[in-house]
N, C-alpha and C positions, 0 to 999 in steps of 0.2 A: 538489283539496287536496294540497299537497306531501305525501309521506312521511318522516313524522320521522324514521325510522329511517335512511333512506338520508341525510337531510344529517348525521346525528349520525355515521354511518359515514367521511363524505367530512371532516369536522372533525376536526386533530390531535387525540389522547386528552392530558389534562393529567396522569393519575398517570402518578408518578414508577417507571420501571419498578426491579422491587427485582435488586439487586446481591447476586452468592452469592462466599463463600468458596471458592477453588478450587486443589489442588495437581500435583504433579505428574505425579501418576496420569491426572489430567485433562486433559492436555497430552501425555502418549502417545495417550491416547483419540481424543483429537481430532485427531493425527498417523492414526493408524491411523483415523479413520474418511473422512479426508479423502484418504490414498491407496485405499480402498475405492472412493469417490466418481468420484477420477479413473479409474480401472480400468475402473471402470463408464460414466465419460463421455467417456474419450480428450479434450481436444484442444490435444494438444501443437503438431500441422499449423498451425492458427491460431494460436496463438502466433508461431511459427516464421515466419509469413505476415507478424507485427508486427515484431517483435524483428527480421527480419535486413533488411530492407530501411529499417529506421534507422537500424542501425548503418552500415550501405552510405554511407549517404548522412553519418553525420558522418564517418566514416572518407573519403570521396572529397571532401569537404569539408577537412580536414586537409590532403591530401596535396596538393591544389590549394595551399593556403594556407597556414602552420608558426604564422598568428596564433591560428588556435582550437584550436590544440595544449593550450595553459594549460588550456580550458576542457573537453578530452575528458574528462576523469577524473569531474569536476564534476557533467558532463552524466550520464554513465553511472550514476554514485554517487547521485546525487539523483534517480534514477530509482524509488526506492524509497520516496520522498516522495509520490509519486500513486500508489503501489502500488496502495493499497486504493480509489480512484476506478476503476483499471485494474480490478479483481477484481471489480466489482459481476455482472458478468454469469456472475462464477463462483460467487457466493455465490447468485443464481437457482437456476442448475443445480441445487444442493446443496440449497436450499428445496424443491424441482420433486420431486426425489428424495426427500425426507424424507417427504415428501406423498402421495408412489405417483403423482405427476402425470408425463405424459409430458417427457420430457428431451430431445428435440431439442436438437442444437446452438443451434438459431434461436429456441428459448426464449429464450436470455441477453438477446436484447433486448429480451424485455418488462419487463425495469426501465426504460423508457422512459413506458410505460404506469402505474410504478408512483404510488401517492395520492400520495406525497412527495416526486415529482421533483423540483419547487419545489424541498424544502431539501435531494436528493440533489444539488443542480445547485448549490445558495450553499455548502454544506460542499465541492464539489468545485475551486470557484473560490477557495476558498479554500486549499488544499491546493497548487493550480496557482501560485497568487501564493506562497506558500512557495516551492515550490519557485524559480519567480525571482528570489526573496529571495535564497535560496542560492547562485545562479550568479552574481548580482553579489556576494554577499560573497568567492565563491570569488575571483573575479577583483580584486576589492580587496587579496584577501590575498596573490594571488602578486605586484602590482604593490608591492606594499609591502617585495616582498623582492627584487626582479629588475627592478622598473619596468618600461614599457610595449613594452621593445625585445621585437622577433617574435624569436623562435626560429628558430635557422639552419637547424637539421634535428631529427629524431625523435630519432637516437642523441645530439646534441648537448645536448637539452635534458634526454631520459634522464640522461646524466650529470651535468648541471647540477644535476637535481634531486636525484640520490641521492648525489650524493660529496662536494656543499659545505656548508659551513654554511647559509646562506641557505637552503639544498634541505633539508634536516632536517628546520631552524625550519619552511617553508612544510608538511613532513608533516606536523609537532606541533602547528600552528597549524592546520592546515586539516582535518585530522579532529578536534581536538577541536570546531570549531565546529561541523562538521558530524555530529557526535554529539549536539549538541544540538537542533541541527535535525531531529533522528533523532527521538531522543525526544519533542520536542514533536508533531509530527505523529503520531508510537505513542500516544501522553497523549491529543492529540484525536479517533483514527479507530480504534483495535484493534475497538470494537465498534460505534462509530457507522454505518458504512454498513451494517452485516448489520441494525441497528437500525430503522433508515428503511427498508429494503427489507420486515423484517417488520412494522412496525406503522405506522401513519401519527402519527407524534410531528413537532416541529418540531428545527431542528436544535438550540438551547439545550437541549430537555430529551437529544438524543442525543448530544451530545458532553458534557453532563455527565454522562451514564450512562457514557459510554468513562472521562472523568477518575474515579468514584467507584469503578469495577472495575479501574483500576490503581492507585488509594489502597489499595484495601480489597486486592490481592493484589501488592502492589508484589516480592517475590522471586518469586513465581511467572509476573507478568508479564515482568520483567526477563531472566528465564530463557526466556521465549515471545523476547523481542525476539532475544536471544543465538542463536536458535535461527534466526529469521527472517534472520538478518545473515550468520550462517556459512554457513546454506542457500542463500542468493542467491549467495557468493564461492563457495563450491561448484561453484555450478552454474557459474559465470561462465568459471572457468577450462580445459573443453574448445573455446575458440573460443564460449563466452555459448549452446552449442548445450543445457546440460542446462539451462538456465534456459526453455527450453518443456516440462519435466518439474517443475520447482522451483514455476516458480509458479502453474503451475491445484490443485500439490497444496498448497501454503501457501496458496491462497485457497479451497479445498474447507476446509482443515482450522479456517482461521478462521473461516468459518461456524459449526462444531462447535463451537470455545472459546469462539464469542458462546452459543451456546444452553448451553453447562455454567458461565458465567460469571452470564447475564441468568437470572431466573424467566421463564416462560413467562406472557403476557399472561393473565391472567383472563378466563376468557369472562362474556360481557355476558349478566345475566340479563333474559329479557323483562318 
């Protein structure tokens, strides 16, 4: 005879988990306990290992070609749209740790293993098509102000874009859009993936958990995203090399502002 317990276990939980009020105090915390985290779990190496052999390759892609010049910026900038798909294996760590459970690097991929991959895997696809969203609208917006002619050269198009009108409009137009594209992925992922990794929910009740904790804390998440956004330009600008310091600690630390934001799951009585 089956065991109830174990299929009730293996079946997403339908309550709604509860959303807490949270401020700013709460967001150094979670700074401060997510660089603890990294401290304790290094792995900038791997990052390092991701980050510059992509960049290699759209940078050598470029230089071959001045056509996917338009789209460098785009690509890099929207990189932060699968942010949090990219962090799951750091939000493990952080779980792994929390729990006094061993933290091996090679822990990270047992969110592979995890009950919800299903909907870690449809929130992720989801995220990813976003983000292709974004690099055709990028590219709609700069043909709308420079049409489809290539770029002669780097410095050329640098100038192009920063000294003319057309190159302004394409800033003011292409970050605002892409500010919204910000947000919307912040609205449906700040605490959805640490979500699905801790409890087996489906993804409708974890991205309405993400949306109800940036309702219910809208200036203190605001202030999380501002924080997220300056940190990544940050890091981006020694050569993109502090960006394997930036972000296993912005993915340690969002760990922490899922658990100061979400109540802790109710244990199930027998």
């Amino acid at each position: 005879m089956p065991n109830k317990g174990a299929i009730a276990d293996a079946e997403p939980r339908s309550a709604e988990p509860v959303v807490r009020p949270i401020g700013l105090a709460d967001l150094r915390d979670a700074l401060s306990r997510g660089l603890a985290d990294f401290k304790a779990m290094p792995t900038h190496l791997a990052f390092l290992c991701v980050i510059y052999p992509v960049l290699t390759l759209i940078f050598a892609r470029t230089a071959a070609g001045y056509e996917v010049l338009p789209l460098v910026f785009p690509l890099l900038a929207g990189y932060t749209l699968i942010g949090p798909l990219v962090a799951l294996g750091i939000y493990e760590l952080s779980r792994r740790r929390e729990q006094g459970l061993d933290v091996s690097r090679w822990h990270a991929f047992e969110v592979l293993g995890s009950p919800s991959i299903l909907a870690i895997a449809t929130l992720g696809v989801v995220l990813m098509a976003i983000y292709f969203a974004w690099l055709i609208s990028a590219l709609a917006i700069y043909e709308r102000y420079f049409g489809s002619a290539v770029p002669s050269s780097i410095v050329g198009f640098a100038r192009q874009v920063l000294t003319t009108p057309s190159g302004w409009a394409l800033i003011i137009v292409g970050n605002s859009v892409g500010f919204l594209f910000a947000v919307a992925v912040f609205t449906l992922s700040v605490v959805s993936f640490p979500l699905l990794l801790d409890r087996n929910v489906g993804v409708m009740t974890a991205v309405g958990t993400s949306v109800r904790a940036v309702l219910a804390n809208p200036k203190t998440m605001a202030t999380w995203g501002l924080i997220v956004a300056g940190s990544l330009l940050i890091g981006s600008l020694p050569l993109f090399v502090g960006l394997a310091i930036v972000l296993p600690v912005l993915g340690h630390s969002t760990w922490h502002l899922y658990r100061k934001v979400v109540e802790p799951d109710a244990p199930c009585l027998p």
